[in-house]
C-alpha positions in Angstrom: 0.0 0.0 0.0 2.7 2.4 0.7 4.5 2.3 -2.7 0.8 3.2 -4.1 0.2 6.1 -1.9 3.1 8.5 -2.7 1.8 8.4 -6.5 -1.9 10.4 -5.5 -0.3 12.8 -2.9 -0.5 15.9 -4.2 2.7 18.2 -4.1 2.0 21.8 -1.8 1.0 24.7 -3.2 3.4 27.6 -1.2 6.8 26.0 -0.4 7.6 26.0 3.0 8.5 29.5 4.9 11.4 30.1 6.1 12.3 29.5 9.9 11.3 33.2 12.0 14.3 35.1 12.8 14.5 35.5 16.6 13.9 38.3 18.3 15.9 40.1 21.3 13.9 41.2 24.6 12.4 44.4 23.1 8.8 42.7 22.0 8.5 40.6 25.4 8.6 44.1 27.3 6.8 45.7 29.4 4.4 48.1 27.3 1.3 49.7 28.4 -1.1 47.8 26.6 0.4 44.3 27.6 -1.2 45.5 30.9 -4.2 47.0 30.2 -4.9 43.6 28.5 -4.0 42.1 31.7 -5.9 44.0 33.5 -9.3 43.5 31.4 -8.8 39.5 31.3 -8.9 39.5 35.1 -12.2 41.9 35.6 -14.1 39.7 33.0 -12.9 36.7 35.1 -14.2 38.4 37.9 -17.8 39.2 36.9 -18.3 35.4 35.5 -16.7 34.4 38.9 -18.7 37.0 41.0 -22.2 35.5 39.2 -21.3 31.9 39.7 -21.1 32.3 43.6 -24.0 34.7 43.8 -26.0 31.7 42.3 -24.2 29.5 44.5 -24.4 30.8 48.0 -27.4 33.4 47.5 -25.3 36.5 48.6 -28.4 39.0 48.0 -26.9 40.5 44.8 -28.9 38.8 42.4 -30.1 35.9 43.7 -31.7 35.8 47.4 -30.4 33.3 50.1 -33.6 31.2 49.6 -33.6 30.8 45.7 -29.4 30.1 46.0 -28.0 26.8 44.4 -27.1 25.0 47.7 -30.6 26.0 49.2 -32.3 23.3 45.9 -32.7 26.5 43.7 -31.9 26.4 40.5 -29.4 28.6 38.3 -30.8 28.8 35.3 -34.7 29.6 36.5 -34.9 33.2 35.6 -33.4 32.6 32.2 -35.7 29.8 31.2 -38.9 31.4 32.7 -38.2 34.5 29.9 -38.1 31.5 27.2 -41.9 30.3 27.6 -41.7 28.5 24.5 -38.9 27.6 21.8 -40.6 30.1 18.6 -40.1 32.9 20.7 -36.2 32.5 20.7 -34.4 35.4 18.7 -36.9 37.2 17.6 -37.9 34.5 15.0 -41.5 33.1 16.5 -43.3 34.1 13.7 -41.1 32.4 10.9 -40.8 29.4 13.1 -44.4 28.8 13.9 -44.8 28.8 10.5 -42.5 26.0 9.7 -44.2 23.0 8.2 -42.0 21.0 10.8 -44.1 23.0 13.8 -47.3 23.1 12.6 -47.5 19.0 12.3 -45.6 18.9 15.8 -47.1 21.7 18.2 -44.9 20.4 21.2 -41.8 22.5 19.2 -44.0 25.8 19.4 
Protein backbone atom coordinates (compact mmCIF):
# COMPACT_ATOMS: atom_id res chain seq x y z
CA UNK A 1 0.00 0.00 0.00
CA UNK A 2 2.71 2.40 0.66
CA UNK A 3 4.53 2.30 -2.73
CA UNK A 4 0.79 3.15 -4.09
CA UNK A 5 0.16 6.11 -1.95
CA UNK A 6 3.06 8.49 -2.69
CA UNK A 7 1.75 8.37 -6.53
CA UNK A 8 -1.87 10.36 -5.55
CA UNK A 9 -0.29 12.76 -2.92
CA UNK A 10 -0.53 15.85 -4.22
CA UNK A 11 2.67 18.20 -4.07
CA UNK A 12 2.02 21.84 -1.76
CA UNK A 13 0.95 24.68 -3.15
CA UNK A 14 3.41 27.62 -1.25
CA UNK A 15 6.81 25.97 -0.44
CA UNK A 16 7.61 25.97 2.95
CA UNK A 17 8.54 29.53 4.89
CA UNK A 18 11.40 30.14 6.10
CA UNK A 19 12.31 29.46 9.91
CA UNK A 20 11.29 33.17 11.95
CA UNK A 21 14.29 35.11 12.78
CA UNK A 22 14.51 35.45 16.62
CA UNK A 23 13.92 38.29 18.29
CA UNK A 24 15.94 40.08 21.34
CA UNK A 25 13.95 41.25 24.62
CA UNK A 26 12.42 44.35 23.11
CA UNK A 27 8.77 42.67 22.00
CA UNK A 28 8.49 40.64 25.39
CA UNK A 29 8.63 44.09 27.29
CA UNK A 30 6.79 45.75 29.42
CA UNK A 31 4.36 48.15 27.27
CA UNK A 32 1.28 49.73 28.42
CA UNK A 33 -1.07 47.78 26.61
CA UNK A 34 0.35 44.32 27.63
CA UNK A 35 -1.19 45.54 30.92
CA UNK A 36 -4.23 46.97 30.23
CA UNK A 37 -4.88 43.60 28.49
CA UNK A 38 -4.05 42.06 31.65
CA UNK A 39 -5.91 43.97 33.53
CA UNK A 40 -9.33 43.45 31.44
CA UNK A 41 -8.83 39.49 31.27
CA UNK A 42 -8.86 39.49 35.14
CA UNK A 43 -12.21 41.85 35.56
CA UNK A 44 -14.13 39.69 33.04
CA UNK A 45 -12.90 36.69 35.07
CA UNK A 46 -14.24 38.39 37.91
CA UNK A 47 -17.81 39.22 36.86
CA UNK A 48 -18.30 35.45 35.51
CA UNK A 49 -16.72 34.40 38.91
CA UNK A 50 -18.70 37.01 41.00
CA UNK A 51 -22.23 35.48 39.20
CA UNK A 52 -21.26 31.88 39.72
CA UNK A 53 -21.10 32.27 43.60
CA UNK A 54 -24.03 34.74 43.76
CA UNK A 55 -25.96 31.74 42.25
CA UNK A 56 -24.16 29.51 44.48
CA UNK A 57 -24.41 30.83 48.02
CA UNK A 58 -27.36 33.36 47.53
CA UNK A 59 -25.25 36.51 48.65
CA UNK A 60 -28.41 38.96 48.02
CA UNK A 61 -26.92 40.51 44.77
CA UNK A 62 -28.94 38.81 42.42
CA UNK A 63 -30.14 35.86 43.73
CA UNK A 64 -31.65 35.81 47.37
CA UNK A 65 -30.45 33.25 50.08
CA UNK A 66 -33.57 31.24 49.58
CA UNK A 67 -33.63 30.78 45.70
CA UNK A 68 -29.44 30.11 45.99
CA UNK A 69 -27.98 26.79 44.41
CA UNK A 70 -27.08 24.99 47.70
CA UNK A 71 -30.61 25.96 49.18
CA UNK A 72 -32.25 23.34 45.93
CA UNK A 73 -32.70 26.45 43.67
CA UNK A 74 -31.93 26.40 40.47
CA UNK A 75 -29.39 28.58 38.28
CA UNK A 76 -30.83 28.83 35.34
CA UNK A 77 -34.72 29.58 36.50
CA UNK A 78 -34.88 33.24 35.63
CA UNK A 79 -33.44 32.57 32.18
CA UNK A 80 -35.74 29.81 31.21
CA UNK A 81 -38.95 31.41 32.72
CA UNK A 82 -38.21 34.50 29.91
CA UNK A 83 -38.11 31.55 27.20
CA UNK A 84 -41.86 30.32 27.58
CA UNK A 85 -41.74 28.51 24.52
CA UNK A 86 -38.89 27.58 21.81
CA UNK A 87 -40.59 30.14 18.65
CA UNK A 88 -40.13 32.89 20.73
CA UNK A 89 -36.19 32.46 20.73
CA UNK A 90 -34.37 35.37 18.73
CA UNK A 91 -36.92 37.23 17.60
CA UNK A 92 -37.86 34.46 15.02
CA UNK A 93 -41.52 33.12 16.46
CA UNK A 94 -43.28 34.11 13.69
CA UNK A 95 -41.12 32.38 10.87
CA UNK A 96 -40.78 29.42 13.09
CA UNK A 97 -44.37 28.77 13.89
CA UNK A 98 -44.81 28.77 10.53
CA UNK A 99 -42.53 25.97 9.65
CA UNK A 100 -44.19 23.02 8.19
CA UNK A 101 -41.99 20.97 10.81
CA UNK A 102 -44.12 23.03 13.82
CA UNK A 103 -47.34 23.13 12.58
CA UNK A 104 -47.51 19.00 12.30
CA UNK A 105 -45.61 18.91 15.81
CA UNK A 106 -47.06 21.67 18.15
CA UNK A 107 -44.95 20.40 21.17
CA UNK A 108 -41.81 22.55 19.23
CA UNK A 109 -44.04 25.82 19.41
Amino acid sequence: MAITEARHQKAPLLPAAPPAAQTTGATTGTDPARYVWAAARVAVGWVFLWAFLDKLFGWGFATPAAKAWINGGSPTTGFLKALTRAGETFGLGGRWAATPLVRRFPILR
